[in-house]
MIKEVO-942444 format. One record per residue (C-alpha): x, y, z; residue in three letters. Coordinates in steps of 0.5 Angstrom, whole numbers, padded with zeros to 4 digits, always signed. Layout:
BEGIN
XYZALA...
//
This chain:
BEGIN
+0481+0043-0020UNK+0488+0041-0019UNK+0490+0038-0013UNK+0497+0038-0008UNK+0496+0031-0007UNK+0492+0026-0009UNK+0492+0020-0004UNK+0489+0013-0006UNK+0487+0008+0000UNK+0484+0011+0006UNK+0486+0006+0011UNK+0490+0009+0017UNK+0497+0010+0013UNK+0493+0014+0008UNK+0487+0018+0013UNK+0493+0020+0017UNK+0496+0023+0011UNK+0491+0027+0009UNK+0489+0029+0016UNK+0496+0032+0016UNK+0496+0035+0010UNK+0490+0038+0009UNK+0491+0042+0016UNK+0496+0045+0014UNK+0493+0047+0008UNK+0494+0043+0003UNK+0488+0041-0003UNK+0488+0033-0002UNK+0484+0028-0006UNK+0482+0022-0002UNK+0480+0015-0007UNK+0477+0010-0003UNK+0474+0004-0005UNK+0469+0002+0001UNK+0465+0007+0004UNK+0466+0006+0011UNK+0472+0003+0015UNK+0472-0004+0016UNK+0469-0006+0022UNK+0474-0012+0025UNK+0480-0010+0028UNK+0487-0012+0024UNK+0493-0008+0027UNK+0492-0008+0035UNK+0499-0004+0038UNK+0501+0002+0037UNK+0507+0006+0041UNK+0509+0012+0042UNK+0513+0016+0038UNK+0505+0014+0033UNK+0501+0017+0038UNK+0505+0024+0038UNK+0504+0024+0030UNK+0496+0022+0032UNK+0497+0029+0037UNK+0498+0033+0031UNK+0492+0030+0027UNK+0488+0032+0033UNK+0485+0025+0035UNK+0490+0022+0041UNK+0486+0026+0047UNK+0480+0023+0045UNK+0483+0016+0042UNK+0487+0015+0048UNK+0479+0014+0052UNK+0479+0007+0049UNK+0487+0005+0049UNK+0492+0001+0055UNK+0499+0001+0057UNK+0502-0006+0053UNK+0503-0010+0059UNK+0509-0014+0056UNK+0511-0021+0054UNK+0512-0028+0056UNK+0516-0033+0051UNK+0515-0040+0053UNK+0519-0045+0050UNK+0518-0052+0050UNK+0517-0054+0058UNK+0513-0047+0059UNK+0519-0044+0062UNK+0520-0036+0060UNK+0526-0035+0056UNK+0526-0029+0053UNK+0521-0022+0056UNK+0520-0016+0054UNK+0518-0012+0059UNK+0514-0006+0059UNK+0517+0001+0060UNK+0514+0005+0066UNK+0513+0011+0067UNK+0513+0017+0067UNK+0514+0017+0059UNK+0519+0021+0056UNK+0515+0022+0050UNK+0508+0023+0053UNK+0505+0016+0054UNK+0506+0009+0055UNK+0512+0006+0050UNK+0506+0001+0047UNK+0500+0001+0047UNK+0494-0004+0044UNK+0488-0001+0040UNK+0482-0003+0037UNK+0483-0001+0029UNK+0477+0001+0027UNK+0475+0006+0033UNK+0482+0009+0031UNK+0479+0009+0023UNK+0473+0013+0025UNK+0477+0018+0029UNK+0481+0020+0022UNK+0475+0020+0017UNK+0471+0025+0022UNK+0478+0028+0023UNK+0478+0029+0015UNK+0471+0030+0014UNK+0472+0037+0019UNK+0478+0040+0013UNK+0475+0044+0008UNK+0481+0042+0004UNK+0480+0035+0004UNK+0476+0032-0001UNK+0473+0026+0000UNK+0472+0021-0006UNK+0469+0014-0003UNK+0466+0007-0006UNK+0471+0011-0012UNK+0478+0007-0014UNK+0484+0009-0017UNK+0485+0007-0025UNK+0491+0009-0027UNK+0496+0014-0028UNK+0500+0019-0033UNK+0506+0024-0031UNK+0509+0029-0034UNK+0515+0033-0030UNK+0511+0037-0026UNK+0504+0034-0025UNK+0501+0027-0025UNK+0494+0026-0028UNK+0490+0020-0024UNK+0484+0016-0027UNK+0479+0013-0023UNK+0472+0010-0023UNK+0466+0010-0018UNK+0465+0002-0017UNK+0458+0002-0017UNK+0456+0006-0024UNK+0463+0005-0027UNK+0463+0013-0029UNK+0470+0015-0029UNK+0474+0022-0027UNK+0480+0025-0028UNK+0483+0029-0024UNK+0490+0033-0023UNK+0495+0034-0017UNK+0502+0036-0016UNK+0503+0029-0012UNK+0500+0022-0012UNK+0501+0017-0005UNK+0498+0010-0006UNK+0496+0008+0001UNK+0492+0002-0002UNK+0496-0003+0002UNK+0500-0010+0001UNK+0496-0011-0006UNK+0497-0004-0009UNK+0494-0002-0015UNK+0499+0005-0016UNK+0505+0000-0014UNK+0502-0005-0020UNK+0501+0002-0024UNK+0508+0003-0024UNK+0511-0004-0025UNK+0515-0003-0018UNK+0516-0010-0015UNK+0518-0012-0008UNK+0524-0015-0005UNK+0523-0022-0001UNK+0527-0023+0007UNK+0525-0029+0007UNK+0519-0030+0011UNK+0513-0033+0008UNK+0508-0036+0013UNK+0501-0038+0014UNK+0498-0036+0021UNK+0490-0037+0023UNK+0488-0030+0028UNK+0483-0030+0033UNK+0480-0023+0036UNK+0474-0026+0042UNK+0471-0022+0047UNK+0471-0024+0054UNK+0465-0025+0058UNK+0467-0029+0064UNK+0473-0030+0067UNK+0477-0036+0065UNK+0484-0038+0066UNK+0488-0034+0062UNK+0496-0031+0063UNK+0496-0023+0064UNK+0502-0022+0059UNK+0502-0022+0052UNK+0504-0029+0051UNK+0508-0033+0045UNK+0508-0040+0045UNK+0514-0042+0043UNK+0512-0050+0042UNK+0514-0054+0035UNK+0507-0058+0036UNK+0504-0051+0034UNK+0508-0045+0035UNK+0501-0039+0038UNK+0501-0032+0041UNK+0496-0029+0045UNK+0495-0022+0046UNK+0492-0018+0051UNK+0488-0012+0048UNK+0484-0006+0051UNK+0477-0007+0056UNK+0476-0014+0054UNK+0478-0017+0047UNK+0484-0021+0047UNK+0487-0024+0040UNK+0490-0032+0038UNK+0495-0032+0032UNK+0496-0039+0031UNK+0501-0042+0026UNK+0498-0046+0020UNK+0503-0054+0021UNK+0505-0056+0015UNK+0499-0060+0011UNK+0494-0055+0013UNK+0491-0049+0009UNK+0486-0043+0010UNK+0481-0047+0007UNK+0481-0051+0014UNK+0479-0046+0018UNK+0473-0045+0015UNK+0471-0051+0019UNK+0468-0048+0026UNK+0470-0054+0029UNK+0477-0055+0027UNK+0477-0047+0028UNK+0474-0049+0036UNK+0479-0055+0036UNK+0486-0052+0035UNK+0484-0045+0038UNK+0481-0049+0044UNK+0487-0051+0045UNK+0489-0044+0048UNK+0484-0042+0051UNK+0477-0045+0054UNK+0473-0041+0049UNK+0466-0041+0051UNK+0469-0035+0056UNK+0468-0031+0050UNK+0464-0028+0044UNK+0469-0029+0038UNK+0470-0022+0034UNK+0472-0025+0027UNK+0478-0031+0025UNK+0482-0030+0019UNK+0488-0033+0015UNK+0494-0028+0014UNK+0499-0030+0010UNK+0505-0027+0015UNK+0511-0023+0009UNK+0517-0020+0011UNK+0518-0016+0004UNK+0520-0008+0001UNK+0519-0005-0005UNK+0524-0003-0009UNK+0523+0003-0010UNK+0519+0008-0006UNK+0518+0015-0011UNK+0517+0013-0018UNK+0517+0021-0021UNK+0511+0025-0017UNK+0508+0018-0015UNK+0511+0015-0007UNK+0508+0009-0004UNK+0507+0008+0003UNK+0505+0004+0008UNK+0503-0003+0007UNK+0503-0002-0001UNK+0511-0001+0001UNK+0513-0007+0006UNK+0510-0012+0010UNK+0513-0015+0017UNK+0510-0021+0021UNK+0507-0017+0026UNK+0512-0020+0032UNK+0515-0014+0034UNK+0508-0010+0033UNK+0510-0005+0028UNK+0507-0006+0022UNK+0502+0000+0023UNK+0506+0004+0026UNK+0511+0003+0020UNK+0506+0006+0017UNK+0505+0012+0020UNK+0512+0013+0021UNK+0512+0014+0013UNK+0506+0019+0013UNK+0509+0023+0018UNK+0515+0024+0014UNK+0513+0024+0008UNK+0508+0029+0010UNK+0513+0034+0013UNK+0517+0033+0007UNK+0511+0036+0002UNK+0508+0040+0006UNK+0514+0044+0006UNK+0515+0042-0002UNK+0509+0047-0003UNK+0509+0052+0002UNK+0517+0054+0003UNK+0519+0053-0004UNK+0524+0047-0003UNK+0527+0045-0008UNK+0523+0037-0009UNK+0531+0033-0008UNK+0528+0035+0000UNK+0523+0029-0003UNK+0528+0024-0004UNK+0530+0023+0002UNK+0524+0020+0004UNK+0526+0013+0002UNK+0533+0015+0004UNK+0531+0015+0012UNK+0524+0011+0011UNK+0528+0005+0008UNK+0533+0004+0012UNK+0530+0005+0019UNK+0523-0001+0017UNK+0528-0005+0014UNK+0531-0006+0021UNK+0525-0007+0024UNK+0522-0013+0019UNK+0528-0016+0021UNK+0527-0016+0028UNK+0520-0018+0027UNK+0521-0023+0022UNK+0527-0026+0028UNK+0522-0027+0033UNK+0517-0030+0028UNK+0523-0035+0028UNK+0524-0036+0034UNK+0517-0037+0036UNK+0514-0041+0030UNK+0520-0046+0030UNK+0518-0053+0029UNK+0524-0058+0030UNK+0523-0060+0038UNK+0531-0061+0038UNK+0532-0054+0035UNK+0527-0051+0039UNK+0530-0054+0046UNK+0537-0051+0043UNK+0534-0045+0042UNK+0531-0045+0049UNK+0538-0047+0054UNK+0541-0041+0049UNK+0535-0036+0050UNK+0534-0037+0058UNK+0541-0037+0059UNK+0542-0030+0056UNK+0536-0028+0060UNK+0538-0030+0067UNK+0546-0027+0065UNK+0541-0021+0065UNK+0545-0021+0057UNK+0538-0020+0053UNK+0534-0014+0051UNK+0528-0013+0054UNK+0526-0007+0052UNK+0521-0008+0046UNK+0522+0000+0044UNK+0530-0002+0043UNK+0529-0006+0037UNK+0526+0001+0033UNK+0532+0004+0030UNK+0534+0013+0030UNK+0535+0016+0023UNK+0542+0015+0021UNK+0541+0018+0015UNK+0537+0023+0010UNK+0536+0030+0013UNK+0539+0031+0021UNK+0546+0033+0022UNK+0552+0029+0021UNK+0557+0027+0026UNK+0552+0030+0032UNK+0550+0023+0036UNK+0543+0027+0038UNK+0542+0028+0031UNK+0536+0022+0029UNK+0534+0021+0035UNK+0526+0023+0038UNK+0525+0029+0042UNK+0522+0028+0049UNK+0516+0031+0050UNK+0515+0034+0057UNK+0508+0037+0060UNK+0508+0044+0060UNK+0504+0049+0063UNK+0499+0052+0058UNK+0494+0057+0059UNK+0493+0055+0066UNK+0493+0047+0064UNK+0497+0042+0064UNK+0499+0040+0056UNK+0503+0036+0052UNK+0508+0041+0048UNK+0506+0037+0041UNK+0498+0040+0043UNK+0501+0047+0043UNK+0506+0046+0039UNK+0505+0047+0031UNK+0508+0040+0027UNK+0514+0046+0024UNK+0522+0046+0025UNK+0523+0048+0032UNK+0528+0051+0035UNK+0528+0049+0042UNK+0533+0053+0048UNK+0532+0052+0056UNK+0533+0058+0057UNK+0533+0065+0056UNK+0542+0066+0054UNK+0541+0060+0049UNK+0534+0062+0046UNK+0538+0070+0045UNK+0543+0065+0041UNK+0539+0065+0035UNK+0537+0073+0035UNK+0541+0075+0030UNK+0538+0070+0025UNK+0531+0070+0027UNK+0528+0073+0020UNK+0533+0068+0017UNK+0529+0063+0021UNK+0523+0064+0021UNK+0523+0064+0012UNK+0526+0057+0014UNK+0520+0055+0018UNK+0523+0055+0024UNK+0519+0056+0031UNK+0523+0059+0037UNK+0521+0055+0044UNK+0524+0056+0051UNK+0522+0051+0055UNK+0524+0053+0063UNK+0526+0060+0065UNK+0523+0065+0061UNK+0519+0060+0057UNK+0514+0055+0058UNK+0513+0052+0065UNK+0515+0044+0064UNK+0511+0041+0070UNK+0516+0035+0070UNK+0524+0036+0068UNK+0525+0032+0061UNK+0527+0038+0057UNK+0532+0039+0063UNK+0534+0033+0065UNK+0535+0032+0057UNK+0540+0037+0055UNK+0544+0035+0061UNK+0546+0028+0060UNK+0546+0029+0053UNK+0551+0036+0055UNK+0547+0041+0050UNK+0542+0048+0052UNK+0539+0048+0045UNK+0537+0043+0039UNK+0533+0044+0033UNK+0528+0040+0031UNK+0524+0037+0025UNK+0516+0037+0024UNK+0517+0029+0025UNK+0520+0030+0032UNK+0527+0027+0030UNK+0532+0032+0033UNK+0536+0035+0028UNK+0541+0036+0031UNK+0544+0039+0039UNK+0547+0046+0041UNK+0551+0047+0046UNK+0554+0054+0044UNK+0553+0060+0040UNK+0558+0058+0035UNK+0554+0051+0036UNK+0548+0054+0034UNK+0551+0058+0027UNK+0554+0051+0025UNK+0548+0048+0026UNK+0543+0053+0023UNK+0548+0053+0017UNK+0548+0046+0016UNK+0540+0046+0017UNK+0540+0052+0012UNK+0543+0048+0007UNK+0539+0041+0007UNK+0533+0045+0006UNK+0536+0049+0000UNK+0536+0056+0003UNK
//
């Protein structure tokens, strides 16, 4: 059998993929080693442009039972005065849910296998691993092998994604290398159940104090999480040492209020790839960039290119686009996570500094910026729009996420991406401006364009964002990519044939 896609790792990066593809028809082979998801918890915050790409694998309903609001976060610096915040956002939510969230990975990894396993066009391969590869131009054969027997298989498929993180074998394959930004930390991380109330602050918390720089998170229910800087002198290996452990983690915390989850040492990397697409072989997730986890991106940088590069191949073989559409998958992804590991690796910076006299600089500067009111104290600020690849040029809507309202459905309130399929649309509030694609609509429709009106004549929106939208940004229209990201706005008949052309022309219609 040749497939459309195999996939190599079956972590949330790759799970996601597949869950996407194979929904939309698509025949997908998983390889994973292990056989079952990995039962302590590594990435803890997602946000909420994630959770509308969990909508469309169909598991954000039954996630968000085990999910919380991010409460925000405290910088402290040496004195134990905030300099710096981030407050969370509040709502009600443009996009559907709270702007960050913290989760327990392994709930999310087991949602996403039942998820795969419901899809008769997914196949499965667990305790199997990637081999090796060879292209020709138009498919890519993989060999892989059952890790307990050794028997091999090779199978055939149109694409191969590696998915198998920071050391990927598909990366090693193909001889890509990575481009170093300059952060290379060692830091200890401890996930501990509460199981007695103890003094600990309400907000995620980063210590910024040179005699050992830390950040506290506060996860969902009970489970909270130290990340502890390793000083100079000090290795993984000590850590091993439950005293030493206890020691340096008691310095945060009483912590026989809790039931210690797992400690690890990780190895913080501010890196990218340098290249994300060798012929009919992309990368993704950690396979392809690694931040230090300060800005709680990593994950979702991840899933960000699942979600992209999903769309991109799903219309590959379903609408016959013509594969340079593929192309622009490194065009936009790149960009956009570069901007965000620099972010990340700043705040790392910031809170891992170990020069006392730097870091009171450090401090006088960040707390005068904070009471100037000069400080951004989003955290949502720091994650970028598109600026480049498939939108639409010169138009300021174009790269940036669509709000989702809540709309009337079938007698029930539901979020517009739970009714909504994961295609281009073509949004209009009302009827007049809905009418201005009449004239295109076979056209569009070949082009994989759904019509949606959401006001008069069309869905019913329980609260007013898909109006209140148009009006500040002064269109009555927009199209829109499967990702969500706004093609581009419309204000005006003659605005929607030269943004429909446009569309035209990008998808090689």
């Amino acid at each position: 059998m040749k497939y459309d896609a195999i996939i190599s790792g079956c972590g949330p990066v790759g799970a996601t993929l597949a869950v996407l593809l194979g929904q939309n028809g698509l025949n997908v082979l998983v390889l994973e080693r292990f056989q079952s998801v990995f039962d302590k918890p590594r990435a803890i915050v997602l946000d909420w442009e994630v959770m509308r790409i969990l909508q469309f694998c169909g598991i954000a309903d039954e996630l968000s039972k085990t999910i919380s609001p991010h409460p925000g976060t405290d910088f402290l610096g040496v004195d134990g005065e905030v300099i710096k915040q981030f407050d969370p956002l509040p709502p009600p939510y443009p996009l559907g849910w709270a702007a960050t969230l913290m989760f327990v990975q392994p709930v999310l990894e087991r949602l996403l296998r039942k998820k795969l396993a419901s899809l008769p066009t997914v196949d499965m391969r667990l305790g199997s691993e990637f081999e090796q590869l060879e292209q020709s131009g138009s498919e890519v054969s993989v060999r892989f092998a059952d890790i307990k027997t050794g028997e091999a298989s090779e199978v055939v498929a149109d694409f191969l994604i590696g998915c198998d993180g920071a050391n990927s074998s598909v990366r090693q394959t193909l001889g890509i290398g990575f481009r170093d930004l300059g952060f290379d930390e060692w830091w200890l991380v401890i996930d501990a159940w509460q199981q007695r109330d103890t003094e600990l602050p309400l907000k995620t918390t980063q210590y910024c104090r040179p005699s050992r720089p830390a950040t506290f998170v506060v996860g969902p229910d009970n489970l909270r999480r130290w990340e502890i800087k390793l000083m100079p002198g000090e290795t993984p290996e000590d850590f091993k040492d439950s005293v030493k452990l206890n020691d340096v983690w008691g310095g945060y915390v009483d912590t026989s209020a809790f039931k210690l989850w797992r400690s690890a040492t990780y190895r913080f990397n501010a890196r990218i790839g340098k290249k994300w697409r060798e012929g009919r072989v992309f990368l993704a997730g950690d396979a392809m960039h690694q931040t230090p986890p300060f800005l709680g991106q990593g994950l979702c940088a991840g899933l960000r290119d699942a979600s992209n590069l999903a769309w991109k191949l799903i219309r590959t073989k379903t609408h016959e686009t013509s594969e340079p559409l593929l192309d622009s998958y490194e065009v936009e992804r790149l960009p956009h996570v570069s901007f965000i590991i620099e972010a990340g690796k700043e705040f790392g910076l910031i809170i891992g500094e170990l020069d006392e006299e730097k870091a009171r600089v450090r401090d006088k500067t960040l707390r005068a910026q904070l009471l100037a009111g000069k400080m951004v104290t989003a955290r949502q600020k720091f994650i970028p729009n598109l600026t480049t690849g498939i939108i639409k040029p010169g138009d300021p809507l174009a790269g940036t996420l669509m709000v989702q309202p809540r709309i009337m459905h079938d007698g029930t309130a539901k979020l517009l991406d739970d009714v909504v399929p994961m295609s281009f649309l073509y949004f209009a509030t009302d009827e007049e401006s809905q009418s201005w694609a009449d004239e295109n609509d076979n056209a569009l429709a070949r082009l994989g364009v759904q019509r949606i009106t959401v006001g008069p004549s069309g869905f019913e929106e329980i609260d007013s964002f898909m109006l209140d939208w148009a009006t500040e940004n002064g269109v009555r229209a927009a199209f829109v990519r499967p990702d969500r990201y706004v093609y581009g706005g419309v204000s005006s008949m003659s605005d929607f044939a030269i943004t429909y052309a446009a569309l035209a022309q990008h998808l090689g219609a």
